[in-house]
DRENBA-567146 format. One record per residue (C-alpha): z, y, x; residue number from 1; residue in one letter. Coordinates in nm, 4 decimals, padded with zeros to 6 digits. Layout:
// residues N
[[Z Y X] NUM a]
...
// end
This chain:
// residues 103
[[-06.4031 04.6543 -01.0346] 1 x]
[[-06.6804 04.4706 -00.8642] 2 x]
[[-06.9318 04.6197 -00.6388] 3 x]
[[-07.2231 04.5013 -00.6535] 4 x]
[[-07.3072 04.2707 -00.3615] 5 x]
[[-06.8560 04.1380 -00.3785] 6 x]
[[-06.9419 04.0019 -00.7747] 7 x]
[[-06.7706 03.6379 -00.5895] 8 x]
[[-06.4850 03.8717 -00.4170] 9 x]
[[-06.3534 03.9957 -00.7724] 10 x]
[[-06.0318 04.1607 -00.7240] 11 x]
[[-05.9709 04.1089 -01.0799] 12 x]
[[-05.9561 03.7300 -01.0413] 13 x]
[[-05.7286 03.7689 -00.7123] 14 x]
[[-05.4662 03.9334 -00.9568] 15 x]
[[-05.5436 03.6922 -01.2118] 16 x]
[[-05.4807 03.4149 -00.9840] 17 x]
[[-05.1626 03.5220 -00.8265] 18 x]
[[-05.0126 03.6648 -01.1549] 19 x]
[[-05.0522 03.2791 -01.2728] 20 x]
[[-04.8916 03.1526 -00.9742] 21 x]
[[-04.5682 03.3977 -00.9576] 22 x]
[[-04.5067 03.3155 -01.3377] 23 x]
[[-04.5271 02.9412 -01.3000] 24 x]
[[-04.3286 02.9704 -01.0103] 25 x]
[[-04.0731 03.1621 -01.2281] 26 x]
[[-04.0648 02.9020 -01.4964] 27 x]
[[-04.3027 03.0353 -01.7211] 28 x]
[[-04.3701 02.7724 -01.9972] 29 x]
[[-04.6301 03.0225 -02.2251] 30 x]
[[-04.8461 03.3020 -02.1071] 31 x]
[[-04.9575 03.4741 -02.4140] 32 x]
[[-05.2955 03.7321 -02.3539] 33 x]
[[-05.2853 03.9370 -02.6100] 34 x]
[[-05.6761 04.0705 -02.7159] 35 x]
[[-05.8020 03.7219 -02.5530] 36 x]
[[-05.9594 03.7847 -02.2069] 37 x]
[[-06.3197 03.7451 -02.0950] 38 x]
[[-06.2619 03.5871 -01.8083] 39 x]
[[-06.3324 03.2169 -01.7330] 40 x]
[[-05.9706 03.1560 -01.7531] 41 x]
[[-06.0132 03.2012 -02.1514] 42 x]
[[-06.1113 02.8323 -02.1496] 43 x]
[[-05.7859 02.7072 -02.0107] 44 x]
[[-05.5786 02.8886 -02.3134] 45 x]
[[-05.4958 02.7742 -02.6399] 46 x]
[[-05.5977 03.0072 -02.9225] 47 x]
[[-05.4408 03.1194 -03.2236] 48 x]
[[-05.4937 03.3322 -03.5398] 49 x]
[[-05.2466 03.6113 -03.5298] 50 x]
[[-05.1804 03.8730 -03.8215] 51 x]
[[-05.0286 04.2055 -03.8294] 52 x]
[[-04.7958 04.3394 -04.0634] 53 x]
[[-04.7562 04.6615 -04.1802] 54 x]
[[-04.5405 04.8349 -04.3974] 55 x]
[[-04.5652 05.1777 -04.5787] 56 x]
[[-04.2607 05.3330 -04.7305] 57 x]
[[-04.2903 05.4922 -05.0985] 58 x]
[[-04.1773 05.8723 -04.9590] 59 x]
[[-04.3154 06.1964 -04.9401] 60 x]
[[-04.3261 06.1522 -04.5561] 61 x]
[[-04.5276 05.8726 -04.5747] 62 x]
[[-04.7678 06.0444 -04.8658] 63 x]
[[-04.8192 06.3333 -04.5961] 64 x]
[[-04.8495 06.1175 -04.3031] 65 x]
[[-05.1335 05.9210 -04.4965] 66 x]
[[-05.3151 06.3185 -04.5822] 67 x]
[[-05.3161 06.4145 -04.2602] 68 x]
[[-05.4360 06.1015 -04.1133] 69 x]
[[-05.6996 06.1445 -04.3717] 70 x]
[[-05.8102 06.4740 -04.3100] 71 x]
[[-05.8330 06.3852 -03.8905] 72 x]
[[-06.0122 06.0944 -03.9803] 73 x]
[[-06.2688 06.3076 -04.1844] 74 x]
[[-06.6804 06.3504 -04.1163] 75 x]
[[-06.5530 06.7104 -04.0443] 76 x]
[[-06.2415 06.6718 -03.8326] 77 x]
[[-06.3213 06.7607 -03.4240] 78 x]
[[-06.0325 06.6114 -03.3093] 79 x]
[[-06.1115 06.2868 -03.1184] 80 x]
[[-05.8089 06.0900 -03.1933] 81 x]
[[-05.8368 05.6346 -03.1457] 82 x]
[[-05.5012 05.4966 -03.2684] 83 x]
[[-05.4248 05.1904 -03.4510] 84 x]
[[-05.2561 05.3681 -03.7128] 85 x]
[[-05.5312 05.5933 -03.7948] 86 x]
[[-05.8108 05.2916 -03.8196] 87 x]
[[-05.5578 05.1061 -04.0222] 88 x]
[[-05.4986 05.3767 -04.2779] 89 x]
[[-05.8285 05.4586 -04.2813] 90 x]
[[-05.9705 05.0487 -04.3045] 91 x]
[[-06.1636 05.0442 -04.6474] 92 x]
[[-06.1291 04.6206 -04.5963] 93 x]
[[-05.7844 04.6254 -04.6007] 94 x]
[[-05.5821 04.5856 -04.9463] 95 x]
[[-05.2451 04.7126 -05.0112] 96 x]
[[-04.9740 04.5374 -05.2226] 97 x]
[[-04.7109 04.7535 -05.3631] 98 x]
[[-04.3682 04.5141 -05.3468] 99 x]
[[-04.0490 04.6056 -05.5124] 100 x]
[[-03.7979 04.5597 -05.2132] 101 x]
[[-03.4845 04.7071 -05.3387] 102 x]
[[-03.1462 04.6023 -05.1344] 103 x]
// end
């Protein structure tokens, strides 16, 4: 959002800045940033490992969700689809536990 010339005028930092100030003025005891931030204001946070969870039901839903997911996600698919589900299904680093959770 800067121009150049207005890099010290950042409009990004203005909202920054007063977004701090209405939520302390509000009580706020946390702020949480989720993806981190770049900005200089990074250094004033406390960091912390977070983990996702995710859960795939044994169904026939599920076992067509994961096909077609596969075949977007394919060298030969042309449609241009960025979703967390689809780079999580399709994550060759990730490894799946199978867990019997019967209620």
């Amino acid at each position: 959002m800067n121009t150049a010339g207005y890099e010290k005028l950042s409009i990004s930092s203005a909202m920054r800045s007063y977004y701090l100030e209405h939520e302390v003025a509000h009580g706020a005891k946390a702020l949480i940033i989720f993806g981190g931030t770049v900005h200089s204001m990074a250094h004033s946070f406390v960091g912390e490992d977070v983990t996702d969870l995710i859960v795939q039901r044994r169904s026939w839903r599920a076992a067509a969700l994961y096909l077609v997911i596969q075949m977007l996600t394919s060298p030969r698919s042309h449609i241009p689809i960025d979703s967390l589900l689809m780079k999580t299904i399709t994550n060759k680093d990730l490894h799946w536990h199978s867990v019997d959770a019967r209620v």
